[in-house]
Backbone as JSON, one array per atom type, in Angstrom:
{
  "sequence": "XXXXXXXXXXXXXXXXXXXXXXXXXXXXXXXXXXXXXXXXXXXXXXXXXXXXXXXXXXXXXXXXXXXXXXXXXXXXXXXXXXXXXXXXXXXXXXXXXXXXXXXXXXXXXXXXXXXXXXXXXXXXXXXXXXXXXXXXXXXXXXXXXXXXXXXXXXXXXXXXXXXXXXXXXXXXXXXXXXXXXXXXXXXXXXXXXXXXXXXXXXXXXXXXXXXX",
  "N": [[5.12, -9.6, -19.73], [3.6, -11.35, -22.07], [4.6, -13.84, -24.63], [3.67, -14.29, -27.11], [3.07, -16.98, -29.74], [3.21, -16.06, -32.65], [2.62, -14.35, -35.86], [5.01, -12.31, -36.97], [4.32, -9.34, -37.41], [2.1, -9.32, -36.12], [3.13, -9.47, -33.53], [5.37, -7.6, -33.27], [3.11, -5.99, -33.26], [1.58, -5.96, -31.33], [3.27, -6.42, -29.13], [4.36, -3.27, -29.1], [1.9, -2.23, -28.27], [2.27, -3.54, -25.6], [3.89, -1.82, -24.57], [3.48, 0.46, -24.69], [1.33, 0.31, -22.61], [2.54, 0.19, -20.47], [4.5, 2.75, -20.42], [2.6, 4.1, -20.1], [1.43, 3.21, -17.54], [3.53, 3.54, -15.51], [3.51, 6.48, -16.04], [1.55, 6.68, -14.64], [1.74, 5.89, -12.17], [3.59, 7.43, -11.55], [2.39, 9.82, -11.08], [0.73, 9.32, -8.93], [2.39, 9.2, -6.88], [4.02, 11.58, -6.61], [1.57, 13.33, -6.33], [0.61, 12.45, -3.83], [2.54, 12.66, -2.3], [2.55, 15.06, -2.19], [0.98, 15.91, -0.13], [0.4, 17.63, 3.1], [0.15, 16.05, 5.4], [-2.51, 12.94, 5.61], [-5.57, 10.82, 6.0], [-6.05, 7.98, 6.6], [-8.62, 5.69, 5.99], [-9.65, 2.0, 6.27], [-10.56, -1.06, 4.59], [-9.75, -4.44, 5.22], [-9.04, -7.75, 3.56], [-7.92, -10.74, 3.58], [-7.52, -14.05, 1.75], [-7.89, -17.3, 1.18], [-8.26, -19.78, -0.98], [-8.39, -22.34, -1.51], [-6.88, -22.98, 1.05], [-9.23, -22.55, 2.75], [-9.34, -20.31, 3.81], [-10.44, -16.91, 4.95], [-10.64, -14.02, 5.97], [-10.94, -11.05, 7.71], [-10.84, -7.58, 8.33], [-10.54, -4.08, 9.49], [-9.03, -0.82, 9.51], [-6.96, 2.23, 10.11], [-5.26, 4.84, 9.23], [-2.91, 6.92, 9.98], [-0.56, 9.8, 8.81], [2.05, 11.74, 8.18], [4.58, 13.22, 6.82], [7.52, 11.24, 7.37], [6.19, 10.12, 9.72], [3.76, 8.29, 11.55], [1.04, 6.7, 12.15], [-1.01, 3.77, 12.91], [-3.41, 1.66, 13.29], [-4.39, -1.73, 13.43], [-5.94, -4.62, 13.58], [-5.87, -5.41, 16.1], [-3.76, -4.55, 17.36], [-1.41, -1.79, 17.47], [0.26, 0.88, 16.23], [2.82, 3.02, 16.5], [4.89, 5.55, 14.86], [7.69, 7.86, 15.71], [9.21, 8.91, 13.77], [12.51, 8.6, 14.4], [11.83, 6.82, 16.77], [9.73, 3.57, 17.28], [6.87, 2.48, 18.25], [4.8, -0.67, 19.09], [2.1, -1.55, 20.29], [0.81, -4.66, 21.16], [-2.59, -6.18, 21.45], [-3.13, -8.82, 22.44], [-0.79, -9.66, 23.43], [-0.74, -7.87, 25.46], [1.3, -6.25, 25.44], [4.22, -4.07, 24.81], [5.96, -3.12, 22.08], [9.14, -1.31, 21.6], [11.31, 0.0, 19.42], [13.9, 1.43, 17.42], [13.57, 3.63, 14.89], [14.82, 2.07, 11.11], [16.45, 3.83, 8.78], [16.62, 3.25, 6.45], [14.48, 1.14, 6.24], [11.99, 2.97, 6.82], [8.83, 4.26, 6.41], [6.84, 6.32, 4.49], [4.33, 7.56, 2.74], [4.87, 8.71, 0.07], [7.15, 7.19, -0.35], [6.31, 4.66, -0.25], [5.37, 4.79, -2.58], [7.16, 4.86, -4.18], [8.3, 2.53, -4.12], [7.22, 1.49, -5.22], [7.65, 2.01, -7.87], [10.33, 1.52, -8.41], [10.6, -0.8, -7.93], [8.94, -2.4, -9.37], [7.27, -3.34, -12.25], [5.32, -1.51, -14.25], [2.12, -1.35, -15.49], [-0.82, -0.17, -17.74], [-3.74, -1.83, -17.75], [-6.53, -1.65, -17.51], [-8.56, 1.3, -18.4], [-11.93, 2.2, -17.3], [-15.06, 2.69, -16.27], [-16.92, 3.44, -13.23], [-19.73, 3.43, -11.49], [-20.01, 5.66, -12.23], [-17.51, 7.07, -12.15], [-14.42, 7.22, -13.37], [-11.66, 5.22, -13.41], [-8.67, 3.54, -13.29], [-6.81, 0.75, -13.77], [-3.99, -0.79, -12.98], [-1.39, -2.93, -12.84], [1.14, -4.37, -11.35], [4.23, -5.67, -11.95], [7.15, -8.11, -9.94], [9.65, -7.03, -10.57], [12.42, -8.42, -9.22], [13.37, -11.89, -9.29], [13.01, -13.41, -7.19], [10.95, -12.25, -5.57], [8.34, -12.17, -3.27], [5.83, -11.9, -4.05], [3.56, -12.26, -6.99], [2.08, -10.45, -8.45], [0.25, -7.38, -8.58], [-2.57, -5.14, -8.36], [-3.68, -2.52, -8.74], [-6.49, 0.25, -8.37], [-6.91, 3.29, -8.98], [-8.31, 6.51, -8.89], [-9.27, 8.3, -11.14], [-9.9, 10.96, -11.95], [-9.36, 12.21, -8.99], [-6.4, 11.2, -9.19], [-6.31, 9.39, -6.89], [-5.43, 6.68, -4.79], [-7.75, 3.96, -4.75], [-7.61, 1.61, -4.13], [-5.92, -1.46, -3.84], [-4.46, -4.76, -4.57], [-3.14, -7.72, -3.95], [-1.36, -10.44, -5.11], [0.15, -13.51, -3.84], [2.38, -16.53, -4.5], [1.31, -18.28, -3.3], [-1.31, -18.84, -3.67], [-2.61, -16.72, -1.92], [-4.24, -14.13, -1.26], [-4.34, -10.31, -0.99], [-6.37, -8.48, 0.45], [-6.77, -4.6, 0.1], [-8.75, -1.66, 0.46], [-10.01, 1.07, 0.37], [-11.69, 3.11, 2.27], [-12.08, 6.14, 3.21], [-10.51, 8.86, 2.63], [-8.63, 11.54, 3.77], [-6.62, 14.2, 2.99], [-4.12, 17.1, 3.83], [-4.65, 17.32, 6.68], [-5.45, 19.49, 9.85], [-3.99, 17.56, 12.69], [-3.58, 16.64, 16.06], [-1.22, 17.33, 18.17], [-0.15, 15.51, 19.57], [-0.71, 13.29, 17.65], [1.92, 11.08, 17.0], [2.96, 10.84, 18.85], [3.74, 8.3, 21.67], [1.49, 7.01, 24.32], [1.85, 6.02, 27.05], [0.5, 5.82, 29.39], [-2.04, 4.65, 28.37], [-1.78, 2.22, 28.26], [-1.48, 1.04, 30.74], [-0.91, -1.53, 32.36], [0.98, -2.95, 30.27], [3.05, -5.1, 29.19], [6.33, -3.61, 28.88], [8.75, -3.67, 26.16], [11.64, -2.96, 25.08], [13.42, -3.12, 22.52], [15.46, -1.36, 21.51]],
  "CA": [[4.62, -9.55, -21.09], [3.52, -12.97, -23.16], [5.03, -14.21, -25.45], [2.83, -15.08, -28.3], [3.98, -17.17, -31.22], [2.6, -15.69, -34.1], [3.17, -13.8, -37.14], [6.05, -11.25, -36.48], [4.09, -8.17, -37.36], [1.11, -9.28, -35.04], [4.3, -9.47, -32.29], [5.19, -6.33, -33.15], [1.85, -4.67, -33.07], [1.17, -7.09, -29.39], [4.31, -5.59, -28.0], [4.29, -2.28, -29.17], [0.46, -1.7, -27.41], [2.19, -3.42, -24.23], [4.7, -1.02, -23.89], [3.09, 2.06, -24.06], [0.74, 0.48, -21.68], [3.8, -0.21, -19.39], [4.82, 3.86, -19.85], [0.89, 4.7, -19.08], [1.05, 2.4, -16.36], [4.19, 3.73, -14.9], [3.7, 7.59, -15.87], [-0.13, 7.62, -13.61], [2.13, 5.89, -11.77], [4.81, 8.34, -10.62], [1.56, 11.01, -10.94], [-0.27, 8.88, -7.98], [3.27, 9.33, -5.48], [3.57, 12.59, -6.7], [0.17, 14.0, -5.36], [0.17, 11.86, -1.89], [3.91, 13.08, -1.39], [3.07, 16.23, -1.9], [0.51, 16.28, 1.33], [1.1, 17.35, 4.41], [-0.88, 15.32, 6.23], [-3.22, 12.53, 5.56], [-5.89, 10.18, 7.03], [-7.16, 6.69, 6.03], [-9.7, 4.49, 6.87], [-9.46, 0.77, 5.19], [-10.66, -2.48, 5.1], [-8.31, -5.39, 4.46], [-9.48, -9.32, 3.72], [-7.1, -11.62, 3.24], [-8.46, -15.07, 1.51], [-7.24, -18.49, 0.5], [-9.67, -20.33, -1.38], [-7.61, -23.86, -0.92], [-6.76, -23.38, 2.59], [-10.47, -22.13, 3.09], [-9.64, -18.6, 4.79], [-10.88, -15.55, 4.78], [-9.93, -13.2, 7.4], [-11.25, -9.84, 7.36], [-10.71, -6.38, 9.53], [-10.39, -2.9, 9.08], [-7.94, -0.02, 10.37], [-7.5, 3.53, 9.98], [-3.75, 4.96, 9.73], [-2.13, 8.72, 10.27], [0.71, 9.61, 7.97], [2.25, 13.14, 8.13], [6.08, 12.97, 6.64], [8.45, 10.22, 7.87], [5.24, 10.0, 11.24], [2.77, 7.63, 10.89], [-0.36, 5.86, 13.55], [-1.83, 2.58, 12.22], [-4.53, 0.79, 13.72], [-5.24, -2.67, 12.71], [-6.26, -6.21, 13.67], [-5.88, -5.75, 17.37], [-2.09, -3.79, 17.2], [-1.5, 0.33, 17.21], [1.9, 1.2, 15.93], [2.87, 4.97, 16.34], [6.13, 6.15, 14.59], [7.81, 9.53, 15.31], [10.61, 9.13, 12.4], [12.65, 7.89, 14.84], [11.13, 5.73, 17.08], [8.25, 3.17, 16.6], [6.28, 1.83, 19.83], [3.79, -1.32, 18.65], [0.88, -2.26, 20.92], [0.28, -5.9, 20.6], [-3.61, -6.4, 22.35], [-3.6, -9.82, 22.78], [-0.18, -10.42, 24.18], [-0.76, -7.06, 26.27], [2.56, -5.71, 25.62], [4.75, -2.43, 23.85], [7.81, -3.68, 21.54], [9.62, -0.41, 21.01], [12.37, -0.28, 18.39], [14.61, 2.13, 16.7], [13.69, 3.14, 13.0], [15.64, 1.83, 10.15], [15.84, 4.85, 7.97], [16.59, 2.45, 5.43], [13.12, 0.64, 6.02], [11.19, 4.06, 7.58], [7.63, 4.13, 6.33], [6.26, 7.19, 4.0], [3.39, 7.68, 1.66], [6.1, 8.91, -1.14], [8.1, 5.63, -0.23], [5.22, 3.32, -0.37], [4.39, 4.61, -4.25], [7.96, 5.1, -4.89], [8.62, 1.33, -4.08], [6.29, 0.47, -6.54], [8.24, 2.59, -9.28], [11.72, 0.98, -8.42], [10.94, -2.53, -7.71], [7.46, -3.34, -9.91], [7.09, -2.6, -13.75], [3.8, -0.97, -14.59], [1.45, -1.75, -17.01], [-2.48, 0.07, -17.47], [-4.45, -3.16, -17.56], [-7.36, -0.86, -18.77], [-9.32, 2.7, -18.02], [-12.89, 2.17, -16.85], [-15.76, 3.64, -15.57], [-18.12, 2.23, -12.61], [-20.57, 4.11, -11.01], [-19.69, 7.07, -12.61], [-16.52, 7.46, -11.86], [-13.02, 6.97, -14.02], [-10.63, 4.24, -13.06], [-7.33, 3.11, -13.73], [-6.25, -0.65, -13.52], [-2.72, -0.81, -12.99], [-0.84, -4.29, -12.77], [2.62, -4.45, -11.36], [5.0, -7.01, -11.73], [7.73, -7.45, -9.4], [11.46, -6.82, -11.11], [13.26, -9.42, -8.78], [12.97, -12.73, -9.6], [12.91, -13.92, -5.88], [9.78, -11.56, -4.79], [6.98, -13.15, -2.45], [4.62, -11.38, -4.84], [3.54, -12.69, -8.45], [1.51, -9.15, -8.92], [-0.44, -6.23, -7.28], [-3.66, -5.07, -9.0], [-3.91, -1.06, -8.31], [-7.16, 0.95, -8.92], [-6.77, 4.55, -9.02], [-9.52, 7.47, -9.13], [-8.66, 8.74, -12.3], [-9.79, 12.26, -11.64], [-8.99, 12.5, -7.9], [-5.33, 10.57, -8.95], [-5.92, 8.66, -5.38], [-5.36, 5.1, -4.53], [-9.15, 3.57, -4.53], [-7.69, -0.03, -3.63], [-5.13, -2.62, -4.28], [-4.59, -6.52, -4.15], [-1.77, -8.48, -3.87], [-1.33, -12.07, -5.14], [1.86, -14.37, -3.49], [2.69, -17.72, -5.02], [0.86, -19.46, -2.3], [-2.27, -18.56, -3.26], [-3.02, -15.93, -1.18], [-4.58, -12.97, -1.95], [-4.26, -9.41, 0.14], [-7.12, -7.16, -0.57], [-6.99, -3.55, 0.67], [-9.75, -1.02, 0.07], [-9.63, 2.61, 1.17], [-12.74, 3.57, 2.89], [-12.08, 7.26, 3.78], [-9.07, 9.36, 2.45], [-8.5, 12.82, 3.52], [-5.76, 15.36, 3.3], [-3.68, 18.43, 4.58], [-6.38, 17.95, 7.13], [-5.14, 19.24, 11.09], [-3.76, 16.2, 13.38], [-3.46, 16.87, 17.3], [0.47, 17.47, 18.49], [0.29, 14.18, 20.1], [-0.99, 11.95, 16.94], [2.41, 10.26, 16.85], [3.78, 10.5, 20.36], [3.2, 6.66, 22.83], [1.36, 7.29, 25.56], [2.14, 4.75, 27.82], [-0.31, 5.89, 30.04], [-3.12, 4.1, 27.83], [-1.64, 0.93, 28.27], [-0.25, 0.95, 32.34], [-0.47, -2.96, 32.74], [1.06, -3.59, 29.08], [4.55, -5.5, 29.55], [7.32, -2.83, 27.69], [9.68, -4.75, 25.6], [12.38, -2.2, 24.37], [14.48, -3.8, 21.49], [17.04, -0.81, 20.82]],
  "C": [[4.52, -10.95, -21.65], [3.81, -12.52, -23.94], [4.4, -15.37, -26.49], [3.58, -15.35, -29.37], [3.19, -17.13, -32.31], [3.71, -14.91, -34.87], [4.15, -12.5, -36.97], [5.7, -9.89, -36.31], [3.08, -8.41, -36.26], [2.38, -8.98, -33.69], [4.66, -8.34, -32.0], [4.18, -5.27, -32.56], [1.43, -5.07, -31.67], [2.54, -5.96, -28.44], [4.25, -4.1, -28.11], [3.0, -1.54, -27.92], [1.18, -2.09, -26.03], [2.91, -2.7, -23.76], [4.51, 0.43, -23.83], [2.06, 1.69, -22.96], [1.63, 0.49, -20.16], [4.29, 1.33, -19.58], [3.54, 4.55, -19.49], [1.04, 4.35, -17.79], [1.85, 3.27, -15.22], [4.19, 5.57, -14.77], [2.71, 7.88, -14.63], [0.58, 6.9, -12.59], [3.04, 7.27, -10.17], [4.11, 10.06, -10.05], [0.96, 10.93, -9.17], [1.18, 9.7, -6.57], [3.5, 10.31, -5.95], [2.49, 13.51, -6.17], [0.2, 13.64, -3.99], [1.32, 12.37, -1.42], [3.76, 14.7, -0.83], [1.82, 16.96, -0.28], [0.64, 16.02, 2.49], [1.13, 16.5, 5.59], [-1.93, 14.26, 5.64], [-3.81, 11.11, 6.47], [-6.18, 9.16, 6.11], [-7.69, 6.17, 6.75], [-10.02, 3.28, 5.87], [-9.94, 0.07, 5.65], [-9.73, -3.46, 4.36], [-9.22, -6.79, 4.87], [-8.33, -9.85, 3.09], [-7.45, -13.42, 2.83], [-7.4, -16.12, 0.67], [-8.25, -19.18, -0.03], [-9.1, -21.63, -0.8], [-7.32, -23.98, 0.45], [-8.3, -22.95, 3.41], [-10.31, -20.69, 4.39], [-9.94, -17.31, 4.3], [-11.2, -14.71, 6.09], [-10.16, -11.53, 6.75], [-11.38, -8.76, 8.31], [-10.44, -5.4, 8.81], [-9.44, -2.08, 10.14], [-8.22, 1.14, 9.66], [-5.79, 3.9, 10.34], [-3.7, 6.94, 9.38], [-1.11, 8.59, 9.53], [0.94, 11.41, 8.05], [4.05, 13.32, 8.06], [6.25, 11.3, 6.67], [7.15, 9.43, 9.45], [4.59, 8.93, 11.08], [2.01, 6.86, 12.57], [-1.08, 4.9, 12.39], [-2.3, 1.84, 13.07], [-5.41, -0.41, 13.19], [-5.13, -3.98, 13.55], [-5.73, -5.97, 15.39], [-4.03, -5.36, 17.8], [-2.57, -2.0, 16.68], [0.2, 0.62, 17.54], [2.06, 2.81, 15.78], [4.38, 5.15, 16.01], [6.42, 7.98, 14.69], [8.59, 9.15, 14.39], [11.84, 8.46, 13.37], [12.73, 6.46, 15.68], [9.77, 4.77, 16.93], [8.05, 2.2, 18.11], [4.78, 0.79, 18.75], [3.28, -2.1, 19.91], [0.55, -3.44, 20.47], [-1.42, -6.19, 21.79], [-3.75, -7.73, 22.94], [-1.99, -10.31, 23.66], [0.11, -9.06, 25.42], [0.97, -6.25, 26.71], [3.39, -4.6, 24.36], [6.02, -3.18, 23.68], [8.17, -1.89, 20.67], [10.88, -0.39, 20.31], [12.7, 0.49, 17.93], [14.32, 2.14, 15.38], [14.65, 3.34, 12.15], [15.37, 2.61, 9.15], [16.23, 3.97, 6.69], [14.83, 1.91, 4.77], [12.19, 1.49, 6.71], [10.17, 4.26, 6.44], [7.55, 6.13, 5.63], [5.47, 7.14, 2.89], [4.11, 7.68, 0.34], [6.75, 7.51, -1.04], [7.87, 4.89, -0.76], [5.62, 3.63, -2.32], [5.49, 4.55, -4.79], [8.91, 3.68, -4.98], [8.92, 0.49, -5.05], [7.18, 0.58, -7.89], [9.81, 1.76, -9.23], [11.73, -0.69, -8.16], [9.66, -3.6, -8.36], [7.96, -2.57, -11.65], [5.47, -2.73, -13.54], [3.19, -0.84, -15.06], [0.41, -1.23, -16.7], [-2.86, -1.08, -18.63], [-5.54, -2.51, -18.6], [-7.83, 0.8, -17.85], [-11.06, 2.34, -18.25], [-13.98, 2.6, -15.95], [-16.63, 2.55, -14.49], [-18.3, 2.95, -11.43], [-20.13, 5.52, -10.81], [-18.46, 7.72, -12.8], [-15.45, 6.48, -13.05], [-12.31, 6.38, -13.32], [-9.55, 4.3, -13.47], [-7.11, 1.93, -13.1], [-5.23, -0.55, -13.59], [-2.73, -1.83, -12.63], [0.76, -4.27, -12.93], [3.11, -5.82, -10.91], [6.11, -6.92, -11.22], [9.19, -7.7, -10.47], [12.02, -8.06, -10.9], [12.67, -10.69, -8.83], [12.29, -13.99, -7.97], [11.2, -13.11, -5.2], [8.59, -12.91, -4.17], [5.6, -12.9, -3.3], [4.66, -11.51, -6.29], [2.97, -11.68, -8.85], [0.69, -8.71, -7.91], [-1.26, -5.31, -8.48], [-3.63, -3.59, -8.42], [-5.12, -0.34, -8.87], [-7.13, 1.93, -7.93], [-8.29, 5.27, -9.64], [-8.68, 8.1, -10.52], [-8.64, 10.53, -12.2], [-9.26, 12.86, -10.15], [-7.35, 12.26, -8.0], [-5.11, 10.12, -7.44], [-6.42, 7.75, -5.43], [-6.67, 4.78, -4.15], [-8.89, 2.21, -3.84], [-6.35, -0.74, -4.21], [-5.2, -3.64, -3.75], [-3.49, -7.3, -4.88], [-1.93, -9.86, -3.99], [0.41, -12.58, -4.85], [1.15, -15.31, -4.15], [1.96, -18.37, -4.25], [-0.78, -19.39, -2.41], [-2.84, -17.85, -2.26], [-3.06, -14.49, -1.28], [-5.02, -11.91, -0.64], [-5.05, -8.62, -0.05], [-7.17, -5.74, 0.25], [-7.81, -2.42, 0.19], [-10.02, 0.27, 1.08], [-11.33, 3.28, 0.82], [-12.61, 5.22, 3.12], [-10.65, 7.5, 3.35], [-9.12, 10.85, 2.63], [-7.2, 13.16, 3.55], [-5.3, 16.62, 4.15], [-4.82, 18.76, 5.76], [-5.32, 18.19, 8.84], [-4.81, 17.69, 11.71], [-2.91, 17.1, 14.92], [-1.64, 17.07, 17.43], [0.81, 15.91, 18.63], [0.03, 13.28, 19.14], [0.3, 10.9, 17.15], [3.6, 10.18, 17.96], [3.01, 9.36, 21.22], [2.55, 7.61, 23.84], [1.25, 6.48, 26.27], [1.04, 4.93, 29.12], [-1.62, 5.3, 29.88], [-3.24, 2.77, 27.91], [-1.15, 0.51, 29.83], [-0.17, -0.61, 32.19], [0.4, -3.41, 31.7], [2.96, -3.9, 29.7], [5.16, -4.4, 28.33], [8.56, -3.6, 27.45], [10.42, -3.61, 24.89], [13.66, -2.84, 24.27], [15.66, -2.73, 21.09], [18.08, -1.21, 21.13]]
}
C-alpha cells in the first residue's frame, strides 16, 4: 500500500478503497483455489517467456502438465517430471538422465496448494475488473508477506465468469520477469491409469540417478 502524504481524510478515503480491494482481491482469491481444488482431474497447456530487458533475454517455450490430487506430469523446456504423491522421477533431455527422489510432503505439488500458497504467503489486492475481447477479467496483484521473498509481485488474471487462472507474471528484484499463459485448460476430464507412473522403458539409454 503507498503511503501518500496528504490531507488525512484523502488518507482515509486512499486506504479505505485499498483495503476492500485487498478483501476483493483475496476473497476471488480463495474462490479461484476453491474451484481448481475441487477438480478431479485437470489438463494444461501453457506457454512460459521469461525476459530481461537489461541482460537482453528472452527465452520462450511451452509445456503442458497433468494434475489429478497430490499426481502430477509436467512437460517443459526439454524435462518430463511425473509425480505419483510419493515418488517423483525427472527426465533431464539434454543430460540424458532420470533423477528420482522421494516427495517432501511438506513441499508435494497440488493445484489447491499452488492457490493456497498464494493466500498464506502473498496479500491480495484487485488491481482492477476489465473486459477484453468480450470477456470479464480480474487483475489481481500479490505482494509477498516475507520480507526476504525472491519475488517483488505476481500479476494474476482470472476469467471472471469461468473463475480460472487466464495467466500470471512474476517480477524478482533482478529484473526478471516470468510470464505464464494458459493455453488450454480442461477438467474432470479421463487420464489413462498410467498418466503418472515412469516408464523407464521410454528412456532405456537414460543414466538413472536415484537420490532417496
Amino acid at each position: 500500500m503507498k503511503k501518500l502524504k496528504q490531507a488525512l481524510l484523502l488518507v482515509f478515503l486512499i486506504a479505505t478503497g485499498t483495503l476492500f480491494a485487498q478483501n476483493s482481491g483475496q476473497k476471488i482469491l480463495d474462490e479461484l483455489a476453491k474451484k481448481t481444488n475441487a477438480s478431479k482431474s485437470i489438463k494444461v497447456g501453457f506457454s512460459y517467456e521469461m525476459t530481461n530487458i537489461e541482460a537482453d533475454i528472452n527465452e520462450k517455450t511451452e509445456g503442458t502438465l497433468l494434475v489429478a490430487g497430490n499426481k502430477y506430469h509436467l512437460n517443459i523446456a526439454g524435462q518430463e517430471i511425473i509425480c505419483d504423491g510419493t515418488t517423483s522421477w525427472t527426465y533431464i533431455a539434454e543430460a540424458n538422465e532420470v533423477q528420482i527422489n522421494e516427495v517432501d510432503k511438506e513441499e508435494s505439488f497440488s493445484p489447491n496448494k499452488l492457490l493456497s500458497s498464494y493466500s498464506d504467503d502473498y496479500d491480495a489486492a484487485l488491481e482492477k475488473e476489465y473486459t477484453e475481447n468480450g470477456k470479464v477479467f480480474y487483475l489481481l496483484k500479490l505482494k509477498p508477506k516475507a520480507k526476504n521473498s525472491s519475488f517483488n509481485y505476481v500479476l494474476l488474471k482470472v476469467d471472471k465468469a469461468k473463475m480460472q487462472l487466464e495467466s500470471f507474471i512474476m517480477y524478482d528484484f533482478d529484473n526478471n520477469i516470468f510470464s505464464y499463459k494458459i493455453k488450454e485448460y480442461l477438467s474432470n476430464i479421463s487420464l489413462p491409469e498410467n498418466a503418472f507412473k515412469f516408464n523407464s522403458a521410454k528412456y532405456p539409454k537414460a543414466e538413472i540417478i536415484d537420490m532417496r
